[in-house]
Each structure stands twice: as structure tokens, then as C-alpha cells.
DRENKESE-223412 format. One line per field, with one value per residue (C-alpha): residue number from 1; x, y, z. Coordinates in nm, 2 decimals, always signed. Layout:
! DRENKESE-223412
nr <- NUM|...;
X <- X|...;
Y <- Y|...;
Z <- Z|...;
***
This chain:
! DRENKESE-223412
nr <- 1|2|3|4|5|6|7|8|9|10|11|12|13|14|15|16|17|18|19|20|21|22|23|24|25|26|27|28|29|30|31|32|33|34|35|36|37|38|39|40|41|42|43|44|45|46|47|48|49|50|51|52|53|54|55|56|57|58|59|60|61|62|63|64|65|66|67|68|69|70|71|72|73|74|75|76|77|78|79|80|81|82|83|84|85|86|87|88|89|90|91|92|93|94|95|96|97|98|99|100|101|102|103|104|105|106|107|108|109|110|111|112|113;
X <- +2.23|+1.98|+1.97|+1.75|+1.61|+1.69|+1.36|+1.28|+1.13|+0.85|+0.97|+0.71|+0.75|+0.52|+0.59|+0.34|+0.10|+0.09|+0.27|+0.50|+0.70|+1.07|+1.27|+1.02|+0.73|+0.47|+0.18|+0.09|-0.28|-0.14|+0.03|-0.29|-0.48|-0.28|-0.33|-0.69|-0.72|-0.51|-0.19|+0.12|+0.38|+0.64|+0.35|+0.33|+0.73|+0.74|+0.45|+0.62|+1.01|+1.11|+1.01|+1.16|+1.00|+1.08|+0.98|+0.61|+0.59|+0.69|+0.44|+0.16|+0.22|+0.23|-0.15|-0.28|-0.17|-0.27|-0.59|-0.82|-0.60|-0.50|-0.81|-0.90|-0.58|-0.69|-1.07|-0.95|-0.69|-1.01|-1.18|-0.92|-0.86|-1.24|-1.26|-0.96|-1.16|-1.46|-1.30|-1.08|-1.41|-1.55|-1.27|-1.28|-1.56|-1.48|-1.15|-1.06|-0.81|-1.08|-1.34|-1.03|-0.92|-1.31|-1.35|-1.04|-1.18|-1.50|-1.33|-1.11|-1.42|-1.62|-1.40|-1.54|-1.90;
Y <- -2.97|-2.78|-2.70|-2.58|-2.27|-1.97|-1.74|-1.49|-1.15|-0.95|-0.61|-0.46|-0.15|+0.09|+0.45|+0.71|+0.45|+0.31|-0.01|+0.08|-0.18|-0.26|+0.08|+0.26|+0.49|+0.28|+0.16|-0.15|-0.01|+0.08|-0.27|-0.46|-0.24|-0.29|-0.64|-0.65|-0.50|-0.74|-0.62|-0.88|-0.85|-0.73|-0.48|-0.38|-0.34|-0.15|+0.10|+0.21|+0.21|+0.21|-0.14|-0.44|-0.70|-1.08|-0.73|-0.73|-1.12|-1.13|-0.87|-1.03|-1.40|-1.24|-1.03|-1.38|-1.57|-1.35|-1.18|-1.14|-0.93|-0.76|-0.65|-0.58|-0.28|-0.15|-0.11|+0.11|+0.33|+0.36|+0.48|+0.72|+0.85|+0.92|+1.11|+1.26|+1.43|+1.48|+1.72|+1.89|+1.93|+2.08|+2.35|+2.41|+2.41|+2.66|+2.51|+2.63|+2.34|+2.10|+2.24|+2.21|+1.85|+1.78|+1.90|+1.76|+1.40|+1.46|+1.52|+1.25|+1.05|+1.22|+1.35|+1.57|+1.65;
Z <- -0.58|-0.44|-0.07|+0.18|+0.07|+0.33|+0.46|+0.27|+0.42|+0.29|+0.19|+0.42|+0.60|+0.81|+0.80|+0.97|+1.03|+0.59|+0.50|+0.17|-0.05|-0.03|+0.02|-0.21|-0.11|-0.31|-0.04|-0.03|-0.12|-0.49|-0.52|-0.45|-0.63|-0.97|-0.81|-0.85|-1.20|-1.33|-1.34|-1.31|-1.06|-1.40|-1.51|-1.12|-1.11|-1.47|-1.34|-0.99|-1.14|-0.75|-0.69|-0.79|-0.98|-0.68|-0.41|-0.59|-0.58|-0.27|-0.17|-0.38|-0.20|+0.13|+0.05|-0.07|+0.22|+0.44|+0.27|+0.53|+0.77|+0.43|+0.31|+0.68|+0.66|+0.32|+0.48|+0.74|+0.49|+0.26|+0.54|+0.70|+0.35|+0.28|+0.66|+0.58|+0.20|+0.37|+0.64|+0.36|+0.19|+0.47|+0.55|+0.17|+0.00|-0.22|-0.33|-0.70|-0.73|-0.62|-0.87|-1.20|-1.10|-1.09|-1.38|-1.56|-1.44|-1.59|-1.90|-1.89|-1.84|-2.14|-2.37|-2.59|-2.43;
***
């Protein structure tokens, strides 16, 4: 028979202010974003070989339970990354590196012309 299940912890962490999965360096951001397009917890756990697959379910039931002060996190990352390009694009605007990977996504986008 059956008993009580135990409590089960999310495999949540903060380091340097960003919430990462289990003992991995996956972000939570990357987990919920494979989330969003689709993605199942196996594909999740198959496309970040780090993470295991009950870590991502775990993770995934925790963002839909709590979804609101979820989003509210990957709001302010979005934000602090997009400060964080714009005042790299500012020191650099003339950044060779910058100007190839542009160009290599463009291409990606439109291959062939």
C-alpha cells in the first residue's frame, strides 16, 4: 500500500541574481521558454542533457502554480537583458562580431537571398 507521499522540493536555485534548474546551469527562462513553444518536459530534458526529466516537471508544475510571480521574474530578466544589449551596443557600435552573427541570423532566416 501506498503511503503518505513525502514533499517534494523544486530544483530551484538562484545564482548571481538568475534562478537555474536542478544542479545544472539551464535558467529557468530557457525551461519556460521551450515551455511555451510547446516543448514537453522529455523534449525539455533531451534538449538541455544536464537536466533531468521529474527536475523539468517539477519545474513546469511549480511555473503553473505560481505563474503570475513567474512571469513577473522573466519580465524583469527580459528587461535586464535588453539594458544590458542596449549599453553593449552603445560601447560598441562598431562591433565586427555583432555585425557576422547579424548577419548569420539574417541568413538563417532567408536562406538563399
Amino acid at each position: 500500500m501506498l503511503g503518505m507521499p513525502a514533499a517534494v522540493d523544486v530544483p530551484l536555485r538562484t545564482e548571481d541574481g538568475v534562478i537555474r534548474v536542478g544542479r545544472s546551469r539551464v535558467t529557468l527562462d530557457a525551461v519556460i521558454a521551450d515551455f511555451h513553444r510547446g516543448a514537453s518536459p522529455e523534449e525539455i530534458a533531451r534538449h538541455y542533457s544536464s537536466l533531468q526529466v521529474s527536475d523539468v516537471y517539477l519545474v513546469i508544475g511549480y511555473y503553473l502554480r505560481n505563474q503570475d510571480d513567474v512571469d513577473a521574474y522573466l519580465d524583469d530578466q527580459e528587461r535586464l537583458a535588453a539594458d544590458a544589449r542596449r549599453r553593449y551596443e552603445a560601447d560598441h557600435p562598431n562591433d565586427p562580431l555583432r555585425e557576422r552573427l547579424i548577419a548569420a541570423l539574417a541568413e538563417k532566416r532567408n536562406p538563399g537571398g
